[in-house]
C-alpha positions in Angstrom: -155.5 8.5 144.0 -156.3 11.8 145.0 -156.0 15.7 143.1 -157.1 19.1 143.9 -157.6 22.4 142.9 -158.3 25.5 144.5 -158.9 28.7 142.6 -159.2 32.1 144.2 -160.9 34.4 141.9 -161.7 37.3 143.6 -160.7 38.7 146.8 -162.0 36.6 149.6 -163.8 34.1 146.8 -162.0 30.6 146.8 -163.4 27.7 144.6 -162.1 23.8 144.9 -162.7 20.9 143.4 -161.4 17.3 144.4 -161.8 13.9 143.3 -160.6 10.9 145.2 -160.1 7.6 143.2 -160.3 4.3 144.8 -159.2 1.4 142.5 -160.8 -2.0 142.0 -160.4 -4.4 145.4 -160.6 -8.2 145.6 -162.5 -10.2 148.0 -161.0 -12.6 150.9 -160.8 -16.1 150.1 -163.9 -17.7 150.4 -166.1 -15.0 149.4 -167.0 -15.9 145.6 -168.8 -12.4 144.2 -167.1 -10.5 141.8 -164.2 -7.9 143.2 -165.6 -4.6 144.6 -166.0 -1.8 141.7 -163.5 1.2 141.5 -164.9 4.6 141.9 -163.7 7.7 141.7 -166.0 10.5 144.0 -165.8 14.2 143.2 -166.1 17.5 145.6 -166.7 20.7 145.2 -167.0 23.8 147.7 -167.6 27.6 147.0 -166.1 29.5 150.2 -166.3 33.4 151.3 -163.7 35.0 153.3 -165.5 38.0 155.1 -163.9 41.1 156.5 -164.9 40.7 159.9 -164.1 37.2 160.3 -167.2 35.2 159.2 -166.5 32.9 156.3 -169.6 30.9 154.4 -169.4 28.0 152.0 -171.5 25.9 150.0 -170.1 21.8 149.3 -171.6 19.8 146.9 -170.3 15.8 147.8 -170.4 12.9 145.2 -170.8 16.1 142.4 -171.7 13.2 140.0 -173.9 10.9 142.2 -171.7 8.1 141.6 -172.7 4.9 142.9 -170.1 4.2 144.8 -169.8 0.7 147.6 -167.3 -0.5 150.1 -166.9 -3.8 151.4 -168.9 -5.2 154.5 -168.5 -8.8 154.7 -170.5 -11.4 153.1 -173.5 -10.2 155.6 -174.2 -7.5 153.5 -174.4 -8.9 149.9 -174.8 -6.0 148.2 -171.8 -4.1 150.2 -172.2 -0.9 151.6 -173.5 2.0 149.9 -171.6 5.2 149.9 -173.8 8.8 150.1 -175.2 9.8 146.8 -174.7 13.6 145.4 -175.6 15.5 148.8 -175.2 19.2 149.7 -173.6 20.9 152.9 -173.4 24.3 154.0 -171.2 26.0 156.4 -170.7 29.1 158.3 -168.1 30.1 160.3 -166.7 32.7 162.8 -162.8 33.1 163.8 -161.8 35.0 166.4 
């Protein structure tokens, strides 16, 4: 499942937020640990419109630091870990 919302408060000020949900997934036959956990991972991203065509933003991934896993194959018992709460900034120009 997926929902967003974007909210522009002020000219050239836009604020989002997103969550992806990703439900509970079973194993292939012959692997006997318990099914992979549901998560649900949630986004957020302050952005800047500029006059002159610059636009800055700052993202802040996994908002809750969930501790999210997807499955690798028995070779990796304890599946693959998913980033924890990280932080991403961004400038741009358009022309």
């Amino acid at each position: 499942g997926y929902v967003r919302i974007d909210w522009t408060f002020l000219p050239h000020w836009n604020w989002n937020a997103q969550s992806n949900w990703t439900g509970e997934r079973q194993r292939p036959s012959g692997d006997t640990r318990p099914p992979v956990s549901a998560y649900m991972m949630t986004d957020t991203t302050l952005r800047y419109y500029s006059f002159d065509g610059w636009e800055f933003a700052a993202s802040i991934r996994n908002l809750l630091n969930v501790d999210a896993r997807e499955y690798t194959g028995q070779s990796i018992p304890g599946d693959l870990p998913l980033p924890g709460r990280n932080y991403y900034a961004e400038m741009r120009y358009r022309f």
